[in-house]
DOKOLGU-720859 format. One record per atom (N, C-alpha, C, O): residue in one letter; y, z, x. Coordinates in steps of 0.1 Angstrom, whole numbers, plus 5000, padded with zeros to 4 digits. Last residue first. Layout:
<atoms>
aYZX
...
</atoms>
This chain:
<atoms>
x493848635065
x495248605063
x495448555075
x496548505078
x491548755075
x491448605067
x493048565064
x493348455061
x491648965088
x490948845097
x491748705090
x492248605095
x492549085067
x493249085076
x493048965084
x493848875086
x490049095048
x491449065044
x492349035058
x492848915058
x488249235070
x487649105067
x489449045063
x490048975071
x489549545070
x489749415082
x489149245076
x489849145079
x488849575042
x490249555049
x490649485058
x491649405059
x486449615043
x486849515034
x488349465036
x488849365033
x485949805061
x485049615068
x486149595054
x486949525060
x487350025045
x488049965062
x487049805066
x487449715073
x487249945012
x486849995024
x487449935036
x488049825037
x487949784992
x487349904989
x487350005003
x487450135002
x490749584993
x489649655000
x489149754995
x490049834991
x493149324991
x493049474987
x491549464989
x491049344988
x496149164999
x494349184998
x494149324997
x494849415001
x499049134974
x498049214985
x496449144981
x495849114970
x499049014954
x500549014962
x499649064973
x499648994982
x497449074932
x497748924936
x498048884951
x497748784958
x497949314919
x497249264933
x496649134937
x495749094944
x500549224902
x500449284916
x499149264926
x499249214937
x499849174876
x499849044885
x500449104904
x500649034914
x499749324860
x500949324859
x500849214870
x501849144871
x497049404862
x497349384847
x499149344849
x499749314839
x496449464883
x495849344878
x496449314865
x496349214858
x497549734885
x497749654894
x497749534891
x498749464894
x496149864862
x497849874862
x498349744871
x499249664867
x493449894874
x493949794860
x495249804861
x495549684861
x494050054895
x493349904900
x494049814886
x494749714886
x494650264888
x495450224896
x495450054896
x496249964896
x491650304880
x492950264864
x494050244874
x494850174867
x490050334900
x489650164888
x491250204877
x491650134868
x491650284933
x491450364921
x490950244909
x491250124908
x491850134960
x491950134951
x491550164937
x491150074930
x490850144987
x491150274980
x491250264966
x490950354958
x493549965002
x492349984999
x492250124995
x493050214997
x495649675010
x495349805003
x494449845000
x493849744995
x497749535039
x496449585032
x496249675020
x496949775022
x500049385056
x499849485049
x498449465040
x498249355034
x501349295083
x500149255074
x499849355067
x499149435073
x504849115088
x503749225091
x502249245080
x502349205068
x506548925093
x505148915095
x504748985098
x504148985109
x508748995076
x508749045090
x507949015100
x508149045111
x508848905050
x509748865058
x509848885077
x510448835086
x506549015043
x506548885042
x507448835055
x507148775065
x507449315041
x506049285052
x506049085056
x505749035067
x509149255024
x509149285035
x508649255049
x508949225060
x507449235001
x508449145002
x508449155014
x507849065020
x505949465002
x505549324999
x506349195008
x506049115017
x507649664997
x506649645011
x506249545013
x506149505025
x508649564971
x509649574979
x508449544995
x508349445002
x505849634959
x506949504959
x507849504969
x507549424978
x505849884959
x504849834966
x505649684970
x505849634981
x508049974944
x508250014959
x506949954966
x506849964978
x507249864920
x508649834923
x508049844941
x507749754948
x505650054915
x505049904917
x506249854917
x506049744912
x506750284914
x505750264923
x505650104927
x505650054938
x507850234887
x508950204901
x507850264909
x508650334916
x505950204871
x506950094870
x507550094883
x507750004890
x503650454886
x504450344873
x505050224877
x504550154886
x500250504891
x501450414896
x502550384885
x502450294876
x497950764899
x499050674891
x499550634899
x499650684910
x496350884916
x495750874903
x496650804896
x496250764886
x495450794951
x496850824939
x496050794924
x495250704922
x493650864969
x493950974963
x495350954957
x496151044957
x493250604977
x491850614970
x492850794963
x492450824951
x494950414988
x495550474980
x494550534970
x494650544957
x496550325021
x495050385016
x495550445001
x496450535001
x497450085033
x497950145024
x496450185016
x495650125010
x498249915066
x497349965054
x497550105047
x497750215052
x499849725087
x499649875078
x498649865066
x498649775057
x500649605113
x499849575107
x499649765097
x499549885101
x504349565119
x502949615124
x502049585111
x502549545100
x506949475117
x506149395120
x503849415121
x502849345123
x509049675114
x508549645130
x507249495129
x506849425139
x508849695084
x510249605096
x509649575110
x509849465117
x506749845080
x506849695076
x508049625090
x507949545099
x507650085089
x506550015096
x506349845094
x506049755102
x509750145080
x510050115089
x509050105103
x509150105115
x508750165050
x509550035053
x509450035069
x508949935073
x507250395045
x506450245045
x507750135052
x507450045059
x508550565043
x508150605049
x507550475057
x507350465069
x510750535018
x511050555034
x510050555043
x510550535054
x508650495001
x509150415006
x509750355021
x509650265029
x508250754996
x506850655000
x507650535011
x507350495023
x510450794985
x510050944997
x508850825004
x508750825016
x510150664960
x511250644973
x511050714988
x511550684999
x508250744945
x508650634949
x509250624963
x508750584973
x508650974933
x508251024942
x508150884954
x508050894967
x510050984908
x510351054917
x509851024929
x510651034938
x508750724899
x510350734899
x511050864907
x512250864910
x505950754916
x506250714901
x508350774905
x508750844914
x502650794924
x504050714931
x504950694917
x504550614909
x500851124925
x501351004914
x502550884922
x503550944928
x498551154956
x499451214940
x499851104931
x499151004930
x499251074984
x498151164975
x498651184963
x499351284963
x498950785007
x499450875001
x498750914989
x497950844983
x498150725041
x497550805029
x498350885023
x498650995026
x498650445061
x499450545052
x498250565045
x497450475042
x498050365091
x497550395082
x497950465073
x497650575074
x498350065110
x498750205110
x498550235094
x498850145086
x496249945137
x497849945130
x497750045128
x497250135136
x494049925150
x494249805143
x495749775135
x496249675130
x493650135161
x493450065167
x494149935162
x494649855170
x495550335140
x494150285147
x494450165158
x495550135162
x497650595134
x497750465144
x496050495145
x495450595149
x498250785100
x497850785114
x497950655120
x498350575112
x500050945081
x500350835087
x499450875098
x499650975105
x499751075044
x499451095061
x499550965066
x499250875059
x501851235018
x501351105024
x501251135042
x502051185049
x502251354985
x502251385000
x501451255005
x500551195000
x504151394957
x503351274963
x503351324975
x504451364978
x504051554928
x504351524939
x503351424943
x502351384938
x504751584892
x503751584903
x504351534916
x505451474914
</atoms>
């Protein structure tokens, strides 16, 4: 399966939508895309209502954004969150690492509050 992903700028940052599985192929293509928003520092959010999976190296490459975003003070968000994306997440102690949102009020509230 593939992964295609849209980047738009709100008001508030900037918006990845990516579509498909994040998984050892398609990981990295995400990645490139996510890091050199993290690096600038900007506020991102990670819409992921159209990924039906995550493996091992998805949740590697969210980590990595993680990390990053830490080091850069950039504010990363997730929302969208799928219910078996969602168990994979909680089940491995990832959405720990992010506020995560059903919705854009649930995303900005996350944001306000960090």
């Amino acid at each position: 399966m593939t992964l295609t992903y849209r980047k738009r700028r709100t008001k508030s940052g900037t918006v990845v939508s990516p579509a498909g599985e994040i998984n050892s192929e398609t990981s990295g293509t995400l990645l490139e895309a996510l890091r050199p928003l993290v690096r600038s520092g900007d506020t991102l959010r990670i819409d992921l209502k159209n990924v039906s999976y995550v493996s091992s190296a998805g949740l590697r490459t969210l980590l990595v954004v993680y990390r990053e975003a830490q080091h850069s003070g950039a504010r990363v968000t997730l929302t969208g969150v799928g219910e078996e994306v969602r168990f994979v997440m909680s089940a491995t102690g990832f959405l720990d690492f992010f506020v995560a949102g059903e919705d854009d009020r649930a995303a900005q509230a996350g944001q306000a509050a960090t």
